[in-house]
VODOKE-292325 format. One line per 5 residues: their letters; for each residue y, z, x of N, C-alpha, C. Coordinates in steps of 0.05 Angstrom, whole numbers, padded with zeros to 5 digits. Example, Ala and Ser with C-alpha at 12.3 -4.5 7.8 and 13.67 -1.06 7.14 Angstrom:
as	-00114,00156,00264,-00090,00156,00246,-00066,00156,00264 ~ -00045,00142,00257,-00021,00143,00273,00001,00157,00258
This chain:
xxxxx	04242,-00412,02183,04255,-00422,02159,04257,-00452,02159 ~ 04244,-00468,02130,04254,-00491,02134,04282,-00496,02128 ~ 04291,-00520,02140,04316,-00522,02149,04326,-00551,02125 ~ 04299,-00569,02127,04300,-00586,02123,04278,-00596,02101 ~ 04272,-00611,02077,04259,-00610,02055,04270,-00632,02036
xxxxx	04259,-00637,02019,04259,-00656,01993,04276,-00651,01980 ~ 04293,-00666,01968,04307,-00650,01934,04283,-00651,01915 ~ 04287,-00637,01901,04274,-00627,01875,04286,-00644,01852 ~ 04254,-00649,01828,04265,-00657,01813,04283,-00651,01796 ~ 04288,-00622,01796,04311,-00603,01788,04326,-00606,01796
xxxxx	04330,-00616,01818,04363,-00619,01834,04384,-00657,01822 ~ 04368,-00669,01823,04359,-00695,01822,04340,-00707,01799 ~ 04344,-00723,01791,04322,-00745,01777,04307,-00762,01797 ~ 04293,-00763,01790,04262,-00783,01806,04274,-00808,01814 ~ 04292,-00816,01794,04296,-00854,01788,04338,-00846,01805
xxxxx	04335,-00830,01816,04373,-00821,01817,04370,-00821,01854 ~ 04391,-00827,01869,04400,-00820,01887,04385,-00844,01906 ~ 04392,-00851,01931,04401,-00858,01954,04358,-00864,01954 ~ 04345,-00874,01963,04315,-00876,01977,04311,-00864,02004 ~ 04297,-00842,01998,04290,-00846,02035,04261,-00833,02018
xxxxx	04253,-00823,02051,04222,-00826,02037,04222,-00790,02029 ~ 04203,-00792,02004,04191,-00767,01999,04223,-00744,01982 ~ 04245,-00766,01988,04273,-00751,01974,04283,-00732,01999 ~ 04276,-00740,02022,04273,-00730,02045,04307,-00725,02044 ~ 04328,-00709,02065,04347,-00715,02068,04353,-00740,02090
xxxxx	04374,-00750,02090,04363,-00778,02115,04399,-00766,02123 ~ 04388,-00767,02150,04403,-00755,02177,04397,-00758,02198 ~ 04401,-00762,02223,04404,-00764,02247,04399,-00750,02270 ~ 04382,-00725,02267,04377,-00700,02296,04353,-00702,02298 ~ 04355,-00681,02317,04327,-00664,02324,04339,-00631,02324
xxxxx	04357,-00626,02310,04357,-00601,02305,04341,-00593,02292 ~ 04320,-00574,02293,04311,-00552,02262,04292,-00569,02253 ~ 04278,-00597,02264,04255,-00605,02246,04235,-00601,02266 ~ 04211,-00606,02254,04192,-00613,02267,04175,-00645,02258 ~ 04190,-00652,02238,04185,-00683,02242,04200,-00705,02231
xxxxx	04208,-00724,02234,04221,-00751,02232,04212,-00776,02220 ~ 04212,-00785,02192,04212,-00807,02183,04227,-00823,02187 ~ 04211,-00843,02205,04231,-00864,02212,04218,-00894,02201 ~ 04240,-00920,02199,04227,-00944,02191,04236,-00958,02219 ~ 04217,-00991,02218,04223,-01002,02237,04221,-01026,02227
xxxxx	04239,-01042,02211,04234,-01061,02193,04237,-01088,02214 ~ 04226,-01088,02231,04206,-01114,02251,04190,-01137,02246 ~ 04180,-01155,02235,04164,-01176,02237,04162,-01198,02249 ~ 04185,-01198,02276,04187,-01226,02291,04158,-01225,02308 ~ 04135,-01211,02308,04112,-01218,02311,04087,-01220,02303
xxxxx	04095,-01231,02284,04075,-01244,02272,04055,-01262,02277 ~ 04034,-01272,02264,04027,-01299,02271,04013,-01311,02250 ~ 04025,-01305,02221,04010,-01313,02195,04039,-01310,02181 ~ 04021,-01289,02160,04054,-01278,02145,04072,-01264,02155 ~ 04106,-01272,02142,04117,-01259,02150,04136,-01240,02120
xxxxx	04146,-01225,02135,04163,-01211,02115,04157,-01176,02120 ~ 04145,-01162,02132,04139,-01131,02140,04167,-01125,02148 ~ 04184,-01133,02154,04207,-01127,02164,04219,-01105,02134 ~ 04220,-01116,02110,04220,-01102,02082,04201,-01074,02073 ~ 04173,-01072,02098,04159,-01053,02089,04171,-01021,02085
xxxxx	04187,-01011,02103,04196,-00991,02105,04216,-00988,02071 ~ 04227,-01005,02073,04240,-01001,02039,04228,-00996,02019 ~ 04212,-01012,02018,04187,-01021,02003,04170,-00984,01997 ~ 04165,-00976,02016,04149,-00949,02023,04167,-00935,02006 ~ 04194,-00938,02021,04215,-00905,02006,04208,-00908,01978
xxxxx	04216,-00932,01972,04221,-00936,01943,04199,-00918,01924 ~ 04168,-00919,01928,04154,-00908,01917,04140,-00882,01922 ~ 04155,-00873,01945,04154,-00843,01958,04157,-00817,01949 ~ 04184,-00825,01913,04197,-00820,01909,04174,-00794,01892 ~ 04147,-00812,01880,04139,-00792,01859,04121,-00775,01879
xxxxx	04120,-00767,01908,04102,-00750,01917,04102,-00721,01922 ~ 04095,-00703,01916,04099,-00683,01911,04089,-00657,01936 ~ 04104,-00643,01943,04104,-00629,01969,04071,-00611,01978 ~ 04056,-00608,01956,04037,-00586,01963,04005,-00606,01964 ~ 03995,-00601,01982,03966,-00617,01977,03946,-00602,01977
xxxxx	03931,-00611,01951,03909,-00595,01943,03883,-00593,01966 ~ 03879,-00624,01974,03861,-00627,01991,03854,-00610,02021 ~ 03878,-00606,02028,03876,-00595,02052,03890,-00568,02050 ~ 03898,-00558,02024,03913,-00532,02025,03930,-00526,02034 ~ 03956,-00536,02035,03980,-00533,02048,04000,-00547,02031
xxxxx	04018,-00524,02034,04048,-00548,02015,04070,-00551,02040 ~ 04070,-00573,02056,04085,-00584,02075,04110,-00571,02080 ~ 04125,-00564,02062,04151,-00557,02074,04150,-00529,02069 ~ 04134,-00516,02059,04139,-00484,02074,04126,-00479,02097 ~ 04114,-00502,02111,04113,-00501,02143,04134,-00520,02156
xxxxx	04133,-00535,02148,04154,-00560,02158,04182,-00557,02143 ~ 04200,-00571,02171,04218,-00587,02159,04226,-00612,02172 ~ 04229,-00631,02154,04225,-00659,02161,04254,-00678,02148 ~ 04257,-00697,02164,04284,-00710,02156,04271,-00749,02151 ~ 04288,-00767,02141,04284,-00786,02143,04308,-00799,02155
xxxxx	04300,-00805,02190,04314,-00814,02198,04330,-00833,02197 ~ 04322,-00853,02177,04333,-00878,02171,04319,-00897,02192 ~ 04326,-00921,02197,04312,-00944,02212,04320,-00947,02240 ~ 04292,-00948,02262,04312,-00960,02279,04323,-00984,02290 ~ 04342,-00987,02304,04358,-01012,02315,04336,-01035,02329
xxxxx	04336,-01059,02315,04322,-01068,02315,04347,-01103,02325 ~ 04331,-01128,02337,04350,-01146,02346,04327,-01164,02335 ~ 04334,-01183,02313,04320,-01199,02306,04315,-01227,02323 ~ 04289,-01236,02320,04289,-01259,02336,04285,-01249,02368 ~ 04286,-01219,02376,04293,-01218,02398,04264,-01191,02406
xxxxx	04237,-01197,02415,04221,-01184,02416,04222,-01156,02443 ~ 04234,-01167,02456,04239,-01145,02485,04258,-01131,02484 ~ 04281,-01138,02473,04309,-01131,02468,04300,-01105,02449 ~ 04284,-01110,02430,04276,-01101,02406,04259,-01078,02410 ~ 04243,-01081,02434,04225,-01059,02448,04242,-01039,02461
xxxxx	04260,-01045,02479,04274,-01028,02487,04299,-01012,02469 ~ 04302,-01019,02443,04322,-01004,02428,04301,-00981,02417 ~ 04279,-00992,02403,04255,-00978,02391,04258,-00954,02417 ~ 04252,-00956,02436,04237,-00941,02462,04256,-00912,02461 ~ 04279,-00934,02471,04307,-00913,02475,04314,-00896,02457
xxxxx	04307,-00906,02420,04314,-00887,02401,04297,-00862,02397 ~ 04272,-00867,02410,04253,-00845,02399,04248,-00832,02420 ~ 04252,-00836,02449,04251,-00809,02465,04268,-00795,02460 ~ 04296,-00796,02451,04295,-00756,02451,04291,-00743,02430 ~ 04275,-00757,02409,04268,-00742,02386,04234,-00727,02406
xxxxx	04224,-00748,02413,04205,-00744,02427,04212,-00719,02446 ~ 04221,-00717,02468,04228,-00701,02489,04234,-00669,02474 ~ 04246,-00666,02449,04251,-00645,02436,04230,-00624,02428 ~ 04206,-00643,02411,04185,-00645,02409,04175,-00652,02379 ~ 04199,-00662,02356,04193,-00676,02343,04174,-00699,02348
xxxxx	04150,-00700,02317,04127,-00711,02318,04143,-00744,02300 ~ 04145,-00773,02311,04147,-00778,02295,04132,-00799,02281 ~ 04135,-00803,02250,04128,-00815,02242,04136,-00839,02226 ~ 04125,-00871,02239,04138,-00890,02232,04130,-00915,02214 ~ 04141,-00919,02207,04137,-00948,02181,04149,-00964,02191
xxxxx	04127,-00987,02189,04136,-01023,02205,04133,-01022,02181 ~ 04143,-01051,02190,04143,-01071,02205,04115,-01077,02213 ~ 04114,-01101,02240,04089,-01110,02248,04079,-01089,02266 ~ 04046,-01086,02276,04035,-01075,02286,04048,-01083,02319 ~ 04061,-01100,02316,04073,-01105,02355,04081,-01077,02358
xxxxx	04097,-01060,02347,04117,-01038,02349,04108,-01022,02362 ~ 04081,-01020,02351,04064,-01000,02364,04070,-00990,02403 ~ 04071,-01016,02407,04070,-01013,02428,04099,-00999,02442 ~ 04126,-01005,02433,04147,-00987,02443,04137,-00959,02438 ~ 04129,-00954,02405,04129,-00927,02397,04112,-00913,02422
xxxxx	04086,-00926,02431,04071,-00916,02458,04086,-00903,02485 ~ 04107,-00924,02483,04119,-00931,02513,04136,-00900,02519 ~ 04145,-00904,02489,04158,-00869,02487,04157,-00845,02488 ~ 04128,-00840,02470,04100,-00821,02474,04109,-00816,02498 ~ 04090,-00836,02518,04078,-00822,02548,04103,-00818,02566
xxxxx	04131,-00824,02557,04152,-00807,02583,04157,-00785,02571 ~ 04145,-00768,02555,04145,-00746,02543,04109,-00730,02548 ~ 04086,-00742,02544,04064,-00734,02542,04042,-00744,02554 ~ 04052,-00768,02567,04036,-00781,02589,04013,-00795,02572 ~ 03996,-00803,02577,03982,-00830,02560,03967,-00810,02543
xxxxx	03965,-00819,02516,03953,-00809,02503,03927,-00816,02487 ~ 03911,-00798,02476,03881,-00813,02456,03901,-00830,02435 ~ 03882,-00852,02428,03895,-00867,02400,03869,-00867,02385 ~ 03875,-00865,02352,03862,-00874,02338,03871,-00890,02318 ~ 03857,-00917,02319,03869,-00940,02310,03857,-00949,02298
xxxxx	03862,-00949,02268,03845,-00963,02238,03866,-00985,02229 ~ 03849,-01015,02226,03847,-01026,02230,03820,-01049,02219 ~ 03834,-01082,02210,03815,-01098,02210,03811,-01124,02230 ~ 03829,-01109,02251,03828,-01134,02279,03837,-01118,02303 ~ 03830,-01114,02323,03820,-01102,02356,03851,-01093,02359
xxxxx	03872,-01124,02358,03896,-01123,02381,03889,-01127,02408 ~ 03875,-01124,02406,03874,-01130,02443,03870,-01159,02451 ~ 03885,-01185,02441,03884,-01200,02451,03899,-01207,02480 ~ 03905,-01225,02490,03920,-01230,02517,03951,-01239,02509 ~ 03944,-01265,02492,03963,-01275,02494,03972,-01303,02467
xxxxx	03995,-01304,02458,03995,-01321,02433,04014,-01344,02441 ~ 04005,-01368,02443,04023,-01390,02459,04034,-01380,02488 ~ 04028,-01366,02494,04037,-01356,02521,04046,-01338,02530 ~ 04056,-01326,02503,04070,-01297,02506,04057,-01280,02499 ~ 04065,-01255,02514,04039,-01227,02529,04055,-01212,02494
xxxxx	04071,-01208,02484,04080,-01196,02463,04074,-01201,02435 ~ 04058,-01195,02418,04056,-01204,02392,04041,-01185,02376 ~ 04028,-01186,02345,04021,-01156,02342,03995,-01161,02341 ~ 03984,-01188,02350,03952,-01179,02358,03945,-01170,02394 ~ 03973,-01162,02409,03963,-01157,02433,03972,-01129,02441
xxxxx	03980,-01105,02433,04000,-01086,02432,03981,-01063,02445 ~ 03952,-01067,02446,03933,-01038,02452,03924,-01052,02486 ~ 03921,-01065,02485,03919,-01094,02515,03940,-01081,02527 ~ 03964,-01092,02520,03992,-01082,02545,03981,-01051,02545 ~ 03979,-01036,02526,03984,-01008,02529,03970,-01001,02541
xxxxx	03938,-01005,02552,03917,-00999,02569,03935,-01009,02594 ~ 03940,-01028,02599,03950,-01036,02627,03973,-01031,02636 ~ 03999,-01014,02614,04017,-00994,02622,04010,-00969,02634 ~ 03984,-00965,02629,03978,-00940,02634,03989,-00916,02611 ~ 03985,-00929,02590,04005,-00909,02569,03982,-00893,02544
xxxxx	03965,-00900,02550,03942,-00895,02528,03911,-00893,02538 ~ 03898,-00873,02535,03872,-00864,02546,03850,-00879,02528 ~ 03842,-00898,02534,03828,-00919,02530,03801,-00909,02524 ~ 03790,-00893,02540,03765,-00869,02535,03762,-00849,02517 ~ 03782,-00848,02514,03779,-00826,02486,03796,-00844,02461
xxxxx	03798,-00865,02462,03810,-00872,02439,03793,-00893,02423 ~ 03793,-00891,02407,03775,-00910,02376,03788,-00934,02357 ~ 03771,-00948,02351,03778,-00964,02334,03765,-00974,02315 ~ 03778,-00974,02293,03753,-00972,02263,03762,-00992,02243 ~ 03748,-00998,02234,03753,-01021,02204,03744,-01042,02215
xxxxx	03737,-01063,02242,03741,-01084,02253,03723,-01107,02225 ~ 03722,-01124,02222,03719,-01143,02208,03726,-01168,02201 ~ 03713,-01188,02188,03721,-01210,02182,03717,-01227,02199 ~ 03720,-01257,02188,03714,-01279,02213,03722,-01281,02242 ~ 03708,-01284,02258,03723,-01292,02289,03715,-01305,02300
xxxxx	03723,-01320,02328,03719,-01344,02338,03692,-01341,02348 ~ 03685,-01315,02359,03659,-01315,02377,03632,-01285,02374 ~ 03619,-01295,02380,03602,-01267,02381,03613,-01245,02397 ~ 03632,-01250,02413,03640,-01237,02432,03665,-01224,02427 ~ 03680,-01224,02396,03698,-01221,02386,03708,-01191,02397
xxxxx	03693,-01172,02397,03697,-01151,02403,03695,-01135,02431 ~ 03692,-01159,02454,03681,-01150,02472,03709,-01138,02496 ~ 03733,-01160,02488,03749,-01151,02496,03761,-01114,02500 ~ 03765,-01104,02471,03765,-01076,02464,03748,-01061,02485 ~ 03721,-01065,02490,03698,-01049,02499,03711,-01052,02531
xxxxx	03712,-01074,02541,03720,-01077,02564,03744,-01056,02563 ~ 03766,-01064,02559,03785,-01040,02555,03782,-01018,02554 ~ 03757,-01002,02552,03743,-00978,02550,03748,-00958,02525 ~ 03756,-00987,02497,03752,-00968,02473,03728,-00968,02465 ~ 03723,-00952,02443,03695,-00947,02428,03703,-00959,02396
xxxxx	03693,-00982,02395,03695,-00999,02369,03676,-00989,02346 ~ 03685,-00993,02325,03666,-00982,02294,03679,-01005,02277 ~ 03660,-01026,02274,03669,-01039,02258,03655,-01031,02226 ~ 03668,-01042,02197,03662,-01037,02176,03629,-01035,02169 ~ 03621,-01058,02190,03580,-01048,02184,03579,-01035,02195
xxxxx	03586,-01016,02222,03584,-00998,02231,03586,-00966,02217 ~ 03611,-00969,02197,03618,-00952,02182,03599,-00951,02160 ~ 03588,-00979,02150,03577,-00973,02123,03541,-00969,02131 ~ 03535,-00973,02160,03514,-00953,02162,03506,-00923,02170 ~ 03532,-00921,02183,03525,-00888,02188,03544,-00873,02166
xxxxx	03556,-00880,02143,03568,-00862,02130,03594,-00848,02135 ~ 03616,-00848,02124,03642,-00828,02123,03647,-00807,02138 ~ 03617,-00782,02142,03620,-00756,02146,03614,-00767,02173 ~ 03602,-00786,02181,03583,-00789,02213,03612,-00793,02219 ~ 03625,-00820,02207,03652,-00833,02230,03673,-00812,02230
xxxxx	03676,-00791,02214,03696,-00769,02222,03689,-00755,02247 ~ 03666,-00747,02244,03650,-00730,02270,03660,-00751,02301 ~ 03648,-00773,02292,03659,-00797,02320,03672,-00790,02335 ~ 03692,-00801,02313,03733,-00795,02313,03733,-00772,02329 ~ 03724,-00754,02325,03734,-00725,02321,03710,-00710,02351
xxxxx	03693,-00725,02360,03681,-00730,02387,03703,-00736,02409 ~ 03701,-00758,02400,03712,-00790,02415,03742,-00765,02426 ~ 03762,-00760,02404,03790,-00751,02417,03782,-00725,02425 ~ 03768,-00698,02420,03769,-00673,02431,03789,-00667,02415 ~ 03809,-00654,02439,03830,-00647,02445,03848,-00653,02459
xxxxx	03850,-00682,02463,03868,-00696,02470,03893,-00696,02457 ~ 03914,-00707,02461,03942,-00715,02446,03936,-00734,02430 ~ 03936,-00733,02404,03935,-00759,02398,03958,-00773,02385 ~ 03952,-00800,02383,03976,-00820,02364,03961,-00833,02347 ~ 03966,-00838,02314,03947,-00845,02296,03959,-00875,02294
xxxxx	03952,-00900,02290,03969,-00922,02287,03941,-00924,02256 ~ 03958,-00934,02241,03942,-00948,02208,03953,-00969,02208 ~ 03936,-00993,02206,03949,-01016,02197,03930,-01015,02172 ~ 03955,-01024,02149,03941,-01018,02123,03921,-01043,02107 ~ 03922,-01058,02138,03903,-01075,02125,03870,-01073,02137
xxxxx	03861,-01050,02144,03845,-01030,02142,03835,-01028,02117 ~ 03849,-01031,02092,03842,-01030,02060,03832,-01056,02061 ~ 03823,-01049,02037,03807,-01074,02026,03834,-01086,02009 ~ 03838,-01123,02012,03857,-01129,01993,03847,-01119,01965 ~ 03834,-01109,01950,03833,-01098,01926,03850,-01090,01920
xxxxx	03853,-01072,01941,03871,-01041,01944,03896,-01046,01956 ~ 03887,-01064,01972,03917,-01071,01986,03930,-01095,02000 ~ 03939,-01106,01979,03931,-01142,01984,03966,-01146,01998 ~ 03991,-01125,01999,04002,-01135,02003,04013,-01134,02041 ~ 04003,-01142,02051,03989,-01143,02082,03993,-01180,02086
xxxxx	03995,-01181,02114,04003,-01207,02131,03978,-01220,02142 ~ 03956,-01207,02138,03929,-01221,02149,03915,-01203,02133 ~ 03900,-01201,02118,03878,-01200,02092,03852,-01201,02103 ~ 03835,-01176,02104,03809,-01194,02112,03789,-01168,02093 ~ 03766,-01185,02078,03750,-01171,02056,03736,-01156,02064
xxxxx	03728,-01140,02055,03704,-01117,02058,03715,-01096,02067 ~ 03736,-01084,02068,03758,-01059,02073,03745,-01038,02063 ~ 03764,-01009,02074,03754,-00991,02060,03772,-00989,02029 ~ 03758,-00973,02012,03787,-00962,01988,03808,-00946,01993 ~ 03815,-00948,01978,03843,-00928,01979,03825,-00893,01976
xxxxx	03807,-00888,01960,03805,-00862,01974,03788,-00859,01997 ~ 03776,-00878,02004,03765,-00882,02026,03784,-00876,02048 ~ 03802,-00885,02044,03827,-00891,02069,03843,-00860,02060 ~ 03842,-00849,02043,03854,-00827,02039,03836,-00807,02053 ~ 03814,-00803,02044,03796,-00788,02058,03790,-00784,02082
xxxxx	03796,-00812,02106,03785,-00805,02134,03811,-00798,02144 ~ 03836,-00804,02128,03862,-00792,02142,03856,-00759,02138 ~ 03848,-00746,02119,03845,-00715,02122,03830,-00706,02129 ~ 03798,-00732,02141,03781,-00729,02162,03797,-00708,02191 ~ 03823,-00728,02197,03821,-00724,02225,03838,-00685,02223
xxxxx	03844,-00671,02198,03842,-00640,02205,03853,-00631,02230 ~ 03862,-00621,02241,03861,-00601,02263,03871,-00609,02292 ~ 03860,-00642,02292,03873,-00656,02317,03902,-00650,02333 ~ 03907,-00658,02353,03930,-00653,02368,03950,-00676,02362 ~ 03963,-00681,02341,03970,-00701,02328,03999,-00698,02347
xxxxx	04013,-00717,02371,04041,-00728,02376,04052,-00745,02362 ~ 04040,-00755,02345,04051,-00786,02331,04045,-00805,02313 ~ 04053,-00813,02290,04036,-00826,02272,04052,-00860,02268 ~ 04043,-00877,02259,04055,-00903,02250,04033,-00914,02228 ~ 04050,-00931,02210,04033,-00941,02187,04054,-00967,02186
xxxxx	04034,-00988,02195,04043,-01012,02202,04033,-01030,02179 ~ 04051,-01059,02176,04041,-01089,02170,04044,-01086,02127 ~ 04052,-01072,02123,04051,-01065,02085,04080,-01101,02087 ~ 04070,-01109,02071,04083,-01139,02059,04092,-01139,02024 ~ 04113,-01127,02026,04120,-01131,01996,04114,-01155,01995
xxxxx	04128,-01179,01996,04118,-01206,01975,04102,-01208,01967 ~ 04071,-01198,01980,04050,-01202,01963,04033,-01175,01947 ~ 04049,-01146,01946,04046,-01140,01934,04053,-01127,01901 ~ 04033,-01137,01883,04038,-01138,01862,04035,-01117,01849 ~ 04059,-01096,01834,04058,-01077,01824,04061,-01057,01834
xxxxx	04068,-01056,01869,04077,-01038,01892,04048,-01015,01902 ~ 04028,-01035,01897,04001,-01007,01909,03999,-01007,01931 ~ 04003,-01033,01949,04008,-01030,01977,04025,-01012,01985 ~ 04043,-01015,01971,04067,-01000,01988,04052,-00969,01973 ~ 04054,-00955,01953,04047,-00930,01940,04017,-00924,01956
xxxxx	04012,-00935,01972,03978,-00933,01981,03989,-00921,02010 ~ 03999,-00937,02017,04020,-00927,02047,04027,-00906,02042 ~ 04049,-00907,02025,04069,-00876,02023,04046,-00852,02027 ~ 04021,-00855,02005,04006,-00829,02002,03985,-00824,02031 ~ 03981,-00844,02054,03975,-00842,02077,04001,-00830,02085
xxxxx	04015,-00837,02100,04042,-00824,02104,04037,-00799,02105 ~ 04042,-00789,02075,04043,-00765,02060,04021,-00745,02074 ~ 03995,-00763,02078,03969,-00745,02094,03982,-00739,02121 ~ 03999,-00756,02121,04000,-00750,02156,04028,-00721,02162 ~ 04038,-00732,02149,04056,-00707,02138,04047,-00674,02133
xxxxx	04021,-00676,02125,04001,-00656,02110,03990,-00636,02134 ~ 03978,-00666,02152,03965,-00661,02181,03983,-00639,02200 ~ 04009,-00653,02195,04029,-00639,02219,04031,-00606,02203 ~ 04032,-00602,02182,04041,-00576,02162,04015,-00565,02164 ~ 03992,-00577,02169,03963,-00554,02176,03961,-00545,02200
xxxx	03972,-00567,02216,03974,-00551,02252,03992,-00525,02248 ~ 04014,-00534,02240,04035,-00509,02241,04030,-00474,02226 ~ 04018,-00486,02209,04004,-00464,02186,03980,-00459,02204 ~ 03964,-00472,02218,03947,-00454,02235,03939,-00445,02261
């Protein structure tokens, strides 16, 4: 029995009541669900724009018109699921470590229960607590990480923490299986020919956008869907993976993205996977105009939501 579910527009008006995502109820357990919307309104690591700290609001706000059943993959979510919106977690501004360990602390025992969860940044740094939490529950897991920049740098003025270095620490925590995990969208200018060599070393398997636009949609699902097995996986989206067309309101911008059904489509690519965990990082209200960033997110989200209600249903 679900326990836990949406109000209805019958119950409620669309434009009436409190935001959380999807009209979710927003509460506090791991009783009786099997998954958790949570925000992490974060951007003290940045290194361009700032302002993702707003993304999670930003998301609810337009959550509001999505509707429980998906045609695409045949399943209406909450007569398999029930799902809560946790509200945000505790976050210490200005304070990046401080900030890791509240993240960490809040989501193991949703984790340990065996709630799946799923989170809205803030910046792509986050990623890396949400990891840290995963593996004292599931031990390092496959990642699949879409994306129009690696992360795996070292280091930004000096410091090992920022959100272009978050998949780096996590290989060298030992928290993430580097061999079975992927990385897709890569693009746009970089300092060196060697831009991507870092990743490889790390022992991911990189697909950048020419990569994608020569072997086609159906090939990079197959990849994906190689590459993890049956591993555990954790999905991280940074939504600037889209093309600014589609999704301009993002903290680093870089052209030649996929579309929005593009980006809708390889999320119901990944089908069947052993999904522990989802995040949809870096959405920047200020610069988006007319809320598609954010309504482009929510309906990723929404896929991922879909994902967890097809495992359960099969």
């Amino acid at each position: 029995m679900v326990e836990y579910k949406p109000v209805t527009p019958q119950q409620q008006p669309k434009f009436a009541g409190i935001k959380t995502f999807m009209r979710l109820p927003h509460t506090q357990t791991s009783r009786g669900i099997d998954f958790a919307v949570l925000g992490v309104p974060w951007d003290g690591a940045t290194s361009y724009r700032t302002g993702q700290r707003l993304g999670p609001d930003a998301i609810r706000k337009v959550s509001v018109t999505l509707r429980p059943y998906n045609l695409a993959l045949g399943v209406d979510i909450f007569e398999h699921c029930s799902g809560i919106d946790y509200g945000d977690l505790p976050v210490v501004a200005g304070y990046i470590e401080d900030t890791y360990t509240r993240i960490e602390a809040e989501l193991c025992p949703l984790i340990e229960t065996g709630v799946i969860p799923v989170l809205m940044g803030g910046d792509h740094s986050i990623t890396l607590p949400e990891l840290r939490a995963v593996a004292k529950t599931h031990g390092p897991v496959a990642v699949i990480h879409f994306d129009s920049h690696t992360d795996t740098n070292d280091r930004y003025f000096g410091k090992p923490y920022y959100h272009g270095s978050p998949f780096r620490r996590a290989v060298e925590e030992n928290i993430l299986l580097a061999e079975k995990s992927i990385q897709i969208g890569m693009r746009g200018s970089v300092y060196s020919q060697d831009a991507y060599a870092d990743s490889a070393e790390l022992g991911f398997e990189v697909i950048t956008m020419s990569d994608v636009r020569a072997m086609g949609l159906p090939a990079l699902v197959e990849t994906v869907r190689q590459r993890v097995g049956r591993h555990k996986v954790f999905v991280t989206f940074d939504i600037d993976v889209v093309d600014p067309a589609f999704a301009p309101g993002t903290g680093t911008p870089e052209v030649g993205g996929f579309s929005s059904a593009e980006a809708i489509g390889l999320v119901q690519g990944l089908a069947g996977l052993n999904f522990i965990g989802f995040d949809l990082v870096e959405v920047l209200p200020d610069k988006d105009p007319a809320e598609i960033t954010a309504l482009l997110a929510a309906n990723v989200i929404y896929e991922f939501l879909a994902l967890i209600a097809l495992n359960k249903k099969g």
